[in-house]
TIVEXVO-218087 format. One line per 3 residues: number of its first residue (from 0); their letters; for each residue z negated, x, y negated of C-alpha. Coordinates in steps of 0.02 Angstrom, whole numbers, m for minus. Layout:
NUM) A) Z,X,Y | ...
//
This chain:
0) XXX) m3891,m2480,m2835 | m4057,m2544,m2865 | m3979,m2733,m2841
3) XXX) m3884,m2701,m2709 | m4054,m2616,m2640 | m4146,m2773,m2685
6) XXX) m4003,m2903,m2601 | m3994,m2800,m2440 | m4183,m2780,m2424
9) XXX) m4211,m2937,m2317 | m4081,m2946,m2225 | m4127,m2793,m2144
12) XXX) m4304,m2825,m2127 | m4237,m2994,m2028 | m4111,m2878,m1933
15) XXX) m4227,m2743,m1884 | m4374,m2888,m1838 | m4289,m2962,m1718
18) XXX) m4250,m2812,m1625 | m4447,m2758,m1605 | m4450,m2725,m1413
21) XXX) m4295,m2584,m1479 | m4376,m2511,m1609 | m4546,m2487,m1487
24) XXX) m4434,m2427,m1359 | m4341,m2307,m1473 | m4516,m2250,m1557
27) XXX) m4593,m2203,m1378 | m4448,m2094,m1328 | m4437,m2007,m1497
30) XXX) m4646,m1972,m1496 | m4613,m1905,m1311 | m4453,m1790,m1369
33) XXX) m4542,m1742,m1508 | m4695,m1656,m1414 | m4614,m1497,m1397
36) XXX) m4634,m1474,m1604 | m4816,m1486,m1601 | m4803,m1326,m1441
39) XXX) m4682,m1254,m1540 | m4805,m1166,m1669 | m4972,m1207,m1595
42) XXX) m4917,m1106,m1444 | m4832,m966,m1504 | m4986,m939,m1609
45) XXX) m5110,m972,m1460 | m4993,m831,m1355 | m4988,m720,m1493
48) XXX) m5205,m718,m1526 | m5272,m790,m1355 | m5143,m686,m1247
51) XXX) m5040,m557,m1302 | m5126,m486,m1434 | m5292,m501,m1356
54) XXX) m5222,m404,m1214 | m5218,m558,m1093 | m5030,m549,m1056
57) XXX) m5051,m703,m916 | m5148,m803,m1050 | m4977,m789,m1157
60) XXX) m4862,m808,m1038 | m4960,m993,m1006 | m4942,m1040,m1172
63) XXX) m4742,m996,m1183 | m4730,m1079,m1033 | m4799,m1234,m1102
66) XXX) m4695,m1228,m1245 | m4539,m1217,m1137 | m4576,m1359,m1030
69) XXX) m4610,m1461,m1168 | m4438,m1427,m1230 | m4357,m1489,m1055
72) XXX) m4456,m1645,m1062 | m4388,m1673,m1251 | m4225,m1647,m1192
75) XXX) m4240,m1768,m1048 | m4309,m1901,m1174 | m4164,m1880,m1275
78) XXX) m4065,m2006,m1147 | m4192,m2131,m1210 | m4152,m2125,m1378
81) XXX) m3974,m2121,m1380 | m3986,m2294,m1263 | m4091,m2388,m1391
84) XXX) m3985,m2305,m1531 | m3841,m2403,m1438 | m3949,m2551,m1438
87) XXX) m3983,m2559,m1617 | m3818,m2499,m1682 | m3693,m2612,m1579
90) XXX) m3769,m2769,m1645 | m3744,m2722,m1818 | m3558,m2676,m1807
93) XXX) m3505,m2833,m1711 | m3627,m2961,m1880 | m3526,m2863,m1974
96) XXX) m3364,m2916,m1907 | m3406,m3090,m1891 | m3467,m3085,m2066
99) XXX) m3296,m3001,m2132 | m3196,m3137,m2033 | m3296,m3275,m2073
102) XXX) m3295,m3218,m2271 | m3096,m3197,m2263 | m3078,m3358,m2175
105) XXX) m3172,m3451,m2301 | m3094,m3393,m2434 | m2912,m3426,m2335
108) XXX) m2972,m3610,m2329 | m3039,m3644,m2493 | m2873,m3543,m2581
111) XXX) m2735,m3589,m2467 | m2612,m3541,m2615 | m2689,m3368,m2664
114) XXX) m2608,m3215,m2566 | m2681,m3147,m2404 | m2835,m3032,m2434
117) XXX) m2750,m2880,m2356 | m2913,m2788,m2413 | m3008,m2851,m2267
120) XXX) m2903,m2723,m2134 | m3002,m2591,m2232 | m3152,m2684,m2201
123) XXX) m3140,m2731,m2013 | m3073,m2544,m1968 | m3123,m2435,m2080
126) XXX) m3292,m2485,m2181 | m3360,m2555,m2019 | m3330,m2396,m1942
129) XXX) m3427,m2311,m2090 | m3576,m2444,m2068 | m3598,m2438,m1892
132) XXX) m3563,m2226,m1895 | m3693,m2213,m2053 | m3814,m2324,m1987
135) XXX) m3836,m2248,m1835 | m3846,m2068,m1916 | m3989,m2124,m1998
138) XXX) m4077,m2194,m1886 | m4052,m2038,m1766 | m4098,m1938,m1899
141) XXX) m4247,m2047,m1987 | m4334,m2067,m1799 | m4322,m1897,m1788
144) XXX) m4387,m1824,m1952 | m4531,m1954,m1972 | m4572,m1892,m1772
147) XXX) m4539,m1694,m1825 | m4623,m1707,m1989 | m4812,m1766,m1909
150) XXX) m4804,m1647,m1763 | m4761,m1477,m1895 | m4885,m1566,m2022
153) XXX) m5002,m1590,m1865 | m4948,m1413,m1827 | m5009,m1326,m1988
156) XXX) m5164,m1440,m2017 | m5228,m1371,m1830 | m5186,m1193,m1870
159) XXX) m5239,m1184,m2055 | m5240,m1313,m2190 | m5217,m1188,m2366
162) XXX) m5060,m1173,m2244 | m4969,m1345,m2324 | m5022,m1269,m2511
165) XXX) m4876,m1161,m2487 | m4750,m1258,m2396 | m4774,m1440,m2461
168) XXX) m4728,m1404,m2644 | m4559,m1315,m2638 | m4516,m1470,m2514
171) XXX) m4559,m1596,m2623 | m4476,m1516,m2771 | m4320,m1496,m2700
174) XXX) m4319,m1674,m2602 | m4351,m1748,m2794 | m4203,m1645,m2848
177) XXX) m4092,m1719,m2699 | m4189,m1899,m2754 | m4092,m1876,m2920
180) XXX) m3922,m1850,m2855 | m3924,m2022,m2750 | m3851,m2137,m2874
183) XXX) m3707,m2042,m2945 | m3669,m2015,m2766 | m3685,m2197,m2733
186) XXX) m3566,m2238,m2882 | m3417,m2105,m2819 | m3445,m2189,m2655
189) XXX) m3426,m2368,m2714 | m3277,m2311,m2832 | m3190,m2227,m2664
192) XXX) m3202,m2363,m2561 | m3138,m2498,m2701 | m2991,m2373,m2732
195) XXX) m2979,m2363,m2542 | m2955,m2573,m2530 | m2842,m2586,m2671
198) XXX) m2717,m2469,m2591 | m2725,m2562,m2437 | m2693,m2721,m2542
201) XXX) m2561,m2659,m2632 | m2474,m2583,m2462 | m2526,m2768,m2388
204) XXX) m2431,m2842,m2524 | m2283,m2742,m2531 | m2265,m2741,m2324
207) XXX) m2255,m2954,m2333 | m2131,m2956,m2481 | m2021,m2807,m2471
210) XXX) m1870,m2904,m2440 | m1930,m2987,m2623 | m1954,m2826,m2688
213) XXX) m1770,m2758,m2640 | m1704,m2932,m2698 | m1780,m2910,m2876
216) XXX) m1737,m2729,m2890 | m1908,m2690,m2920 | m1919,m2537,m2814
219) XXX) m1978,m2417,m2935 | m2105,m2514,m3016 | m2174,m2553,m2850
222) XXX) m2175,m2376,m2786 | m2247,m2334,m2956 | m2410,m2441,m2936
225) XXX) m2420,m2356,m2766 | m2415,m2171,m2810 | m2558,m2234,m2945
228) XXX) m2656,m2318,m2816 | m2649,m2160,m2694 | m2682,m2065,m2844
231) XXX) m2830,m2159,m2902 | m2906,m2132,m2724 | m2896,m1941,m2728
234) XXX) m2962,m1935,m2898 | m3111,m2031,m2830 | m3136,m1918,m2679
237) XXX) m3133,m1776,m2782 | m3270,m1824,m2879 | m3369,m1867,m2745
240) XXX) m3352,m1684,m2687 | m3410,m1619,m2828 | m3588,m1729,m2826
243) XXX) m3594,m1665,m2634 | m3601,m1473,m2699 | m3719,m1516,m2837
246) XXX) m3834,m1596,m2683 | m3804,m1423,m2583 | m3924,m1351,m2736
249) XXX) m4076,m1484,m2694 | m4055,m1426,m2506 | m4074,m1227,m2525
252) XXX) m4214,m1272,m2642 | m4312,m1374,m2522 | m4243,m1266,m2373
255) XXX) m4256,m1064,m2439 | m4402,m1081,m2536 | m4560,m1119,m2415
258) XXX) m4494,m975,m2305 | m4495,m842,m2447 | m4658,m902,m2521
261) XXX) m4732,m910,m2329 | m4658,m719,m2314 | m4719,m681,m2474
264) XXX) m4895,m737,m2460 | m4910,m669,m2298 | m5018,m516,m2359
267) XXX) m5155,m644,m2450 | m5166,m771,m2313 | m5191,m606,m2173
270) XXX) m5345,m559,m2307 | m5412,m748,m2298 | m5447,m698,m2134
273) XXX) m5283,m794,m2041 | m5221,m717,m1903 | m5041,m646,m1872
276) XXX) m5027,m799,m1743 | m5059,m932,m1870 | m4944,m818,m1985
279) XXX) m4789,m833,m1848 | m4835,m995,m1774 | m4817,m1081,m1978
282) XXX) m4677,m1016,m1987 | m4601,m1075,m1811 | m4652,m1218,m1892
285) XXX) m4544,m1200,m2048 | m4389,m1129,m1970 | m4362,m1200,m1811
288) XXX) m4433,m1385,m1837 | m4481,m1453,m2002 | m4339,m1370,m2129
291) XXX) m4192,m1393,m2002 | m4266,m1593,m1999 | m4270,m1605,m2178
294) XXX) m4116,m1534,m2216 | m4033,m1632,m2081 | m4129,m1798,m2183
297) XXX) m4061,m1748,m2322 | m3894,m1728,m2285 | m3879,m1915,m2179
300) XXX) m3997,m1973,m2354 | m3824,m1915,m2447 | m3685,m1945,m2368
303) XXX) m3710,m2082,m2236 | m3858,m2164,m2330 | m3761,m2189,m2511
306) XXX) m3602,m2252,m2383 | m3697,m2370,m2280 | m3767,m2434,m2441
309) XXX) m3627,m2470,m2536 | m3529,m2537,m2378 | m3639,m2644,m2328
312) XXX) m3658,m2729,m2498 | m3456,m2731,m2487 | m3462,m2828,m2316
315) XXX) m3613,m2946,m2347 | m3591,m3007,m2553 | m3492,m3139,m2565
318) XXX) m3371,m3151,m2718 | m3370,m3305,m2802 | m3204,m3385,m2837
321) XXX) m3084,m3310,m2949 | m3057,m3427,m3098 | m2868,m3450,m3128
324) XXX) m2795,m3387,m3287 | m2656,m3519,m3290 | m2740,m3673,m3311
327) XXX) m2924,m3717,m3392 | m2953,m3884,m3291 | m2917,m3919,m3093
330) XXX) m2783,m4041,m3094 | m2787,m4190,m2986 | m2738,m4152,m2809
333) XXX) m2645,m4327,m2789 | m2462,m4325,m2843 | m2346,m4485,m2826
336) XXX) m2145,m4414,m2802 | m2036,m4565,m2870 | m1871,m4596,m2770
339) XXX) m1770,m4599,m2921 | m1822,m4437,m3047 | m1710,m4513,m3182
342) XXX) m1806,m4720,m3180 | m1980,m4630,m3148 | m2002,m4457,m3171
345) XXX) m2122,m4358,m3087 | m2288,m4312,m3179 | m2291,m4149,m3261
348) XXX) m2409,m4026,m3229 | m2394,m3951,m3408 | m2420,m4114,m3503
351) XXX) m2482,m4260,m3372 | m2628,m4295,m3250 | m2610,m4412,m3121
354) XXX) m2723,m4582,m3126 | m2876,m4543,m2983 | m2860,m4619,m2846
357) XXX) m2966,m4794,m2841 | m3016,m4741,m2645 | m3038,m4600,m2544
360) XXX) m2892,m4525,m2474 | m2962,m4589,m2284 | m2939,m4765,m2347
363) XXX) m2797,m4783,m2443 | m2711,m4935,m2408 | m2541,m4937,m2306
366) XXX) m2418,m5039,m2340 | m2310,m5053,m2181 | m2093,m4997,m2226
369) XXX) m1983,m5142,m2199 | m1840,m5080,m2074 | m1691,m5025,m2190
372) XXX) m1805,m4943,m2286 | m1795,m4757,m2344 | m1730,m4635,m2232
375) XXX) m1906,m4534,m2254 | m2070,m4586,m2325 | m2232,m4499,m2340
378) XXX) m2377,m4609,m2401 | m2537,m4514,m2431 | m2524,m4396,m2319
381) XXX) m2653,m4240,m2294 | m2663,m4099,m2156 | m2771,m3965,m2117
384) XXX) m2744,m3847,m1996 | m2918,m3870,m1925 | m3078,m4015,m1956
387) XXX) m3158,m3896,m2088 | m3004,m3800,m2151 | m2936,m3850,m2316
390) XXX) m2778,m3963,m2325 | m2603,m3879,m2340 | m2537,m4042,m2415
393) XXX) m2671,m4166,m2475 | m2623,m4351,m2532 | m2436,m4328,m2546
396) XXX) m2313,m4477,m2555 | m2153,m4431,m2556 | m1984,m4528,m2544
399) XXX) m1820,m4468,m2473 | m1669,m4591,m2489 | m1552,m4623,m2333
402) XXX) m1398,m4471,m2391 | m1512,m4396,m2501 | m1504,m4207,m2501
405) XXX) m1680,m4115,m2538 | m1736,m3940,m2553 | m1932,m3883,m2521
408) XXX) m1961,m3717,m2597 | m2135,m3661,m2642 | m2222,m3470,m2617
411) XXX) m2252,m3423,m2445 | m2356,m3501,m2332 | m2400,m3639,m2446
414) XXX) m2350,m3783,m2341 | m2143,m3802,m2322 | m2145,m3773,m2138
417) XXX) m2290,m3885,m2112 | m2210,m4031,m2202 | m2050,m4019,m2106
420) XXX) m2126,m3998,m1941 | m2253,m4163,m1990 | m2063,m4247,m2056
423) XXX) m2022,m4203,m1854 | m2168,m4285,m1793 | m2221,m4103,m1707
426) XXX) m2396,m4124,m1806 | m2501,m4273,m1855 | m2553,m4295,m2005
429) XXX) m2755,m4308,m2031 | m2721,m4457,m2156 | m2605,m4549,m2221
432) XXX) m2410,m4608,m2127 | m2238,m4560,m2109 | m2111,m4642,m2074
435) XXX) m1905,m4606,m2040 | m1790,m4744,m2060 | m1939,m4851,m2088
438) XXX) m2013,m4837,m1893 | m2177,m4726,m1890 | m2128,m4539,m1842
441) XXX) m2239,m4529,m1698 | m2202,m4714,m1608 | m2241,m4731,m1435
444) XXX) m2104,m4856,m1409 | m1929,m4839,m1474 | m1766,m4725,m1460
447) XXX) m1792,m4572,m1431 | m1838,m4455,m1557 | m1724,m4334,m1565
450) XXX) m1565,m4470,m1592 | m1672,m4501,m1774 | m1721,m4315,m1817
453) XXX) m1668,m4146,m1755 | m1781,m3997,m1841 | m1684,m3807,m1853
456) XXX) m1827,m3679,m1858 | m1815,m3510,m1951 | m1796,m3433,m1734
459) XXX) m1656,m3508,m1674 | m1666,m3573,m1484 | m1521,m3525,m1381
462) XXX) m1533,m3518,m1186 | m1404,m3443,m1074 | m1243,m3535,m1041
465) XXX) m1092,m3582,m1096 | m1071,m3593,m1313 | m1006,m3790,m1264
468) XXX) m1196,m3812,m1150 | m1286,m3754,m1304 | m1199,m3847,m1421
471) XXX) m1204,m4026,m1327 | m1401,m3983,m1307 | m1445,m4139,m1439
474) XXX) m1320,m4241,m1390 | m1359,m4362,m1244 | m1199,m4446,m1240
477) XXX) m1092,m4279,m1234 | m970,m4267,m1387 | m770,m4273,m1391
480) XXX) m674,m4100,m1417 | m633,m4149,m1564 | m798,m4176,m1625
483) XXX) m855,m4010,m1537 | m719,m3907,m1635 | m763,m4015,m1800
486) XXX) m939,m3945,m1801 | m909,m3767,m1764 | m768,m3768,m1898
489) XXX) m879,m3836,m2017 | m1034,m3732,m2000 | m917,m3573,m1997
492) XXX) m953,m3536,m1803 | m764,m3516,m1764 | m749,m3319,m1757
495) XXX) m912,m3315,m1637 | m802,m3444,m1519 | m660,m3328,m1543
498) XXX) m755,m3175,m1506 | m865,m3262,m1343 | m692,m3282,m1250
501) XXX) m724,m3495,m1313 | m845,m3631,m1269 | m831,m3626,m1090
504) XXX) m871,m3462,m1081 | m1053,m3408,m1021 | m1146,m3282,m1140
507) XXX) m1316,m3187,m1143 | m1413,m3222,m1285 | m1481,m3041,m1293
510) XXX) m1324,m3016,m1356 | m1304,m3095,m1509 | m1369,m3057,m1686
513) XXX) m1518,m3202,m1780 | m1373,m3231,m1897 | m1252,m3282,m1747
516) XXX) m1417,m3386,m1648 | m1444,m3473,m1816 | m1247,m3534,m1796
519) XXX) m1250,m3600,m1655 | m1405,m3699,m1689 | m1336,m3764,m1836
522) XXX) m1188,m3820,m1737 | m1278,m3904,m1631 | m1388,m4012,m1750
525) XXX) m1217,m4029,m1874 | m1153,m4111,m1691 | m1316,m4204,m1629
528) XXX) m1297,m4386,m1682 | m1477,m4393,m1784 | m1466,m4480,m1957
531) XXX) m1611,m4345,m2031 | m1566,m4167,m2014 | m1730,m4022,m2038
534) XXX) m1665,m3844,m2075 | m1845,m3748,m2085 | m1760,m3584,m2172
537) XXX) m1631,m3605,m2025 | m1507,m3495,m2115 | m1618,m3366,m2181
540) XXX) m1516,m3215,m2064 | m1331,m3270,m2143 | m1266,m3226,m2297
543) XXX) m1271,m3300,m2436 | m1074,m3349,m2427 | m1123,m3410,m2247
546) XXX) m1286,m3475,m2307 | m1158,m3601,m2439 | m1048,m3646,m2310
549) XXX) m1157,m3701,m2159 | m1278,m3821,m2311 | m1090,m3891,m2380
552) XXX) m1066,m3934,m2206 | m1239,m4009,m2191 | m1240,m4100,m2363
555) XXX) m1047,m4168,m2327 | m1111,m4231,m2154 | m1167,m4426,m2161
558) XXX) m1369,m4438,m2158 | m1507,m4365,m2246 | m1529,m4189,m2236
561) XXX) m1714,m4084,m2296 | m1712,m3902,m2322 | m1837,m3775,m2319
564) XXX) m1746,m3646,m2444 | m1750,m3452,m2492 | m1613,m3434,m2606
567) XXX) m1580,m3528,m2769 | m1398,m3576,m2737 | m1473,m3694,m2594
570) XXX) m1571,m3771,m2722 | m1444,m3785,m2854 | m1324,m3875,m2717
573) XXX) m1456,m4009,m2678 | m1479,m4196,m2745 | m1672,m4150,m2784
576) XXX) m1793,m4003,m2753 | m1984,m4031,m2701 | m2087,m3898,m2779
579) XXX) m2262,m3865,m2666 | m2400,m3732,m2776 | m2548,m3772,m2651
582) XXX) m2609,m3904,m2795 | m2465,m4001,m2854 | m2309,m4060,m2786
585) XXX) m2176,m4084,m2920 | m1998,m4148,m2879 | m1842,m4165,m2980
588) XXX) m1674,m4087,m3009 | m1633,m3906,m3045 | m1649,m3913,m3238
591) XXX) m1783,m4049,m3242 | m1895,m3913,m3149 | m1875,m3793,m3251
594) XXX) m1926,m3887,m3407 | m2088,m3960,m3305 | m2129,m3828,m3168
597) XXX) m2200,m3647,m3221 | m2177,m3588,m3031 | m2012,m3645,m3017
600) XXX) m1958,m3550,m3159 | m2029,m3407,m3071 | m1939,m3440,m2917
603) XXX) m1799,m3467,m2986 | m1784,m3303,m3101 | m1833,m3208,m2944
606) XXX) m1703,m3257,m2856 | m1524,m3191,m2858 | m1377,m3286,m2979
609) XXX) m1299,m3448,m2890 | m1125,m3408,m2824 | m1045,m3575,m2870
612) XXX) m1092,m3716,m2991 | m1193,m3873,m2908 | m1111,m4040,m2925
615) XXX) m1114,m4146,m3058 | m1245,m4291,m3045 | m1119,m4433,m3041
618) XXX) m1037,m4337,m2901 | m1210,m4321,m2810 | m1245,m4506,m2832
621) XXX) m1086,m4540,m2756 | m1117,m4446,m2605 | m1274,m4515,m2583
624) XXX) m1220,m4668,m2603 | m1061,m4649,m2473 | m1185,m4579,m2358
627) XXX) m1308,m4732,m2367 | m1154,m4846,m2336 | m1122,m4752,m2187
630) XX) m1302,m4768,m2106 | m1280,m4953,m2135
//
């Protein structure tokens, strides 16, 4: 603790300095609540000699009297202090938020790939809570000890000074006792609250990939980890307990003691020639003011001072990056996809580092696509979600024939619906250009864009209507019957027709499942003249059977179709697959991957068996090349 002491040290000598006009405010209202301790002893004993037992029963009375209303003004000064203990505690809570957001955000930009810090929902709810709860227990109770303490010390020192030779040393032995306990403490605390984040990482994790988890059959094992987790947690606050009772000794020491060696030496101090005032007024002192202070102290001292320490050091450190246990060098960022895998293979990540780049990824030099070029090309292209975020896909070129069939897969969130929405022209790139059939994505002048691309997201968008309204939604021109029942044949919408009472007839979509709203989307982009076809996980709510059927259609249809997959039988059925990892892109066919990519033989063990062999690769040329003949 004593480096944690050290770090924090500063930064709350900065926080508490520039809050000076609080902490003057807070210190008048305590020293003014805090009169009545002085009265509390001084005037007992002054009613006790002066009045009552000098036979001046008015003199007493005066002196109570006192006492009293100095009681009513403390309590009327403790508004004060609870207004600049809102003042001062406030502030702290809402640094420490920004500091936890800021932190996870950082670390979000500099390791788009790594997992989601679920740990930091502990942090914003509950160890904030603890800070700003802790912090302001102590400083209720510091103000008020330090204040307490020099009015009973005051106290004794006017009513007899051998008085403090009898109740300063049991204090100070049993507040070095309590001393001794503060580290262990502070090491159960630390060990709680890291057993408390790692069970809300582990719940953080499970919660975003249960539908993994059930796909793997890894339910046991999973619940396993968790029962450990809440297990380790328990375990921890158990032996926290026990340092709390050992602390419990350290408090009757410094809180029993003085009174029985006050009642004890009673008899001796009466001979020293102290009178039974002084006798009752010390230990007013001792029972109503200083004791109950102290053991209030120490109790804050143990519990919310070894929390607020460790918390804080939680909240404010921050961890440097975690190396990666996979590789020993940072690849190259910049990855060149070749058209053709089988004339120029794409660089391995295992065996092969791409050439650096001869200038900055702002300047590289682009050469303008000749029309009849490829049906999607991505030279250099970078984007960041945000001017000081860092890039979801950085320098990637990337070359999609006119027929071709490709597959993105990659972990989630590392870039798969940002590339197709940038293929869509939805989002800019920050450098570099696309193109489809060899016109920039985002021209100003030009056809419109949606007879060159139509993008399916993972929501499906259908609006009330007829099934036939819905379906003609991407086709400008309108579309023959025949065409109409072509579509919904092929995608495998025909019992939803059936069922609806048939395309004329008006529906609500409240009605109908995802599965059946990600149908009749895909109908109406199988329909929708575009060449380039987008399906961002569009099929995620069918079945797999469904799933097969709807991409057949899709790959049979003429133009060039991208995928955003979750299931390995849409890879295996595609021409290539694009593998994104947040560092390197890697494309290729289904077995070239898993001889060159480590996460795509991940993804592809995780995921369940293919129901039906992928074509041959002289039957996939042909179809691309059939395809390409058709687009002319």
């Amino acid at each position: 603790m004593t480096t944690a002491t050290a770090r924090l040290l500063p930064r709350a000598r900065r926080f508490l300095r520039r809050r000076t006009r609080v902490l003057l405010l807070l210190a008048g209202w305590s020293l003014l609540e805090s009169a009545h301790t002085f009265l509390g002893g001084y005037g007992l004993a002054k009613a006790l000699d002066q009045g009552f037992l000098a036979g001046h029963t008015g003199v007493g009375l005066a002196w109570l009297g006192v006492t009293a209303l100095a009681v009513v003004v403390g309590g009327l000064a403790g508004r004060g202090v609870f207004r600049g203990l809102a003042d001062l505690v406030e502030p702290l809570r809402d640094s420490l938020i920004r500091q936890v957001v800021s932190r996870s955000l950082t670390q979000a930009v500099a390791h788009p790939a790594r997992a989601a810090d679920s740990a930091v929902v502990s942090r914003l709810t509950n160890q904030t809570e603890i800070a700003r709860d802790s912090f302001a227990g102590l400083v209720l109770v510091a103000r008020s000890f330090v204040f307490t303490a020099a009015g009973a010390v005051l106290g004794l020192l006017s009513l007899a000074p051998q008085l403090l030779l009898i109740v300063v040393p049991p204090l100070a032995a049993g507040l070095l006792l309590f001393l001794a306990t503060l580290r262990p403490m502070a090491a159960r605390q630390r060990a709680f609250l890291q057993a408390d984040e790692d069970l809300s990482t582990q719940f953080g994790a499970v919660a975003e990939g249960l539908r993994d988890v059930v796909a793997c059959g890894a339910q046991q094992q999973t619940a396993a980890r968790a029962y450990g987790l809440i297990e380790d947690e328990a375990r921890a606050a158990r032996q926290l307990a026990r340092w709390a009772a050992v602390r419990c000794l350290a408090l009757g020491l410094a809180g029993q003691l003085p009174i029985l060696l006050l009642l004890v030496s009673a008899p001796w101090l009466l001979r020293q020639g102290l009178t039974p005032g002084v006798v009752l007024g010390a230990l007013a002192y001792l029972t109503q003011s200083l004791l109950p202070a102290l053991h209030t102290l120490m109790n804050a001292l143990g519990s919310a001072g070894t929390r607020l320490l460790v918390v804080l050091d939680r909240l404010t450190t921050v961890p440097g990056p975690d190396p990666d246990p996979a590789s020993t060098t940072a690849p190259d960022p910049k990855t060149t996809i070749a058209p053709d895998p089988k004339t120029t293979p794409a660089p391995d990540p295992e065996s092969a580092t791409a050439p650096a780049p001869t200038t900055p990824p702002d300047t590289v030099p682009l050469v303008p696509v000749p029309p009849g070029g490829p049906g999607v090309q991505l030279r250099a292209v970078t984007f960041a979600y945000g001017p000081a975020a860092q890039p979801v896909l950085h320098d990637l070129d990337l070359t999609v024939e006119p027929g071709e069939h490709l597959v993105v897969v990659g972990p989630s969130g590392i870039g798969k619906s940002t590339l197709t929405a940038l293929v869509a022209g939805l989002l800019e790139p920050g450098h570099g250009e696309i193109r489809v059939a060899g016109r920039p994505v985002r021209a100003r002048s030009g056809p419109d864009p949606s007879l060159l691309r139509v993008l399916i997201p993972q929501q499906a968008y259908v609006f009330s209507g007829t099934l036939r309204e819905n379906l003609l939604y991407l086709c400008p021109d309108g579309a023959s019957a025949s065409g109409l029942e072509a579509s919904s044949d092929a995608v495998g919408l025909d019992p939803l027709v059936r069922r609806l009472g048939g395309f004329d007839a008006p529906f609500d979509p409240g009605v109908l499942s995802q599965g059946e709203r990600q149908l009749i989307a895909l109908g109406r982009a199988h329909l929708s003249p575009a060449p380039l076809v987008l399906l961002d996980e569009a099929t995620c709510h069918l079945d797999p059977a469904a799933e097969m059927r709807a991409e057949r259609a899709f790959a049979e249809r003429p133009g060039t179709l991208i995928v955003v997959a979750h299931r390995i039988t849409s890879a295996r059925r595609a021409d290539r697959i694009l593998v994104l990892d947040g560092v390197r892109a890697t494309c290729g066919t289904h077995d070239e991957l898993l001889e060159r990519s480590a996460l795509y033989r991940d993804l592809a063990g995780s995921w369940q068996p293919e129901a039906l062999p992928a074509p041959e690769a002289p039957e996939r040329a042909e179809r691309i090349s059939a395809k390409s003949r058709y687009l002319g």
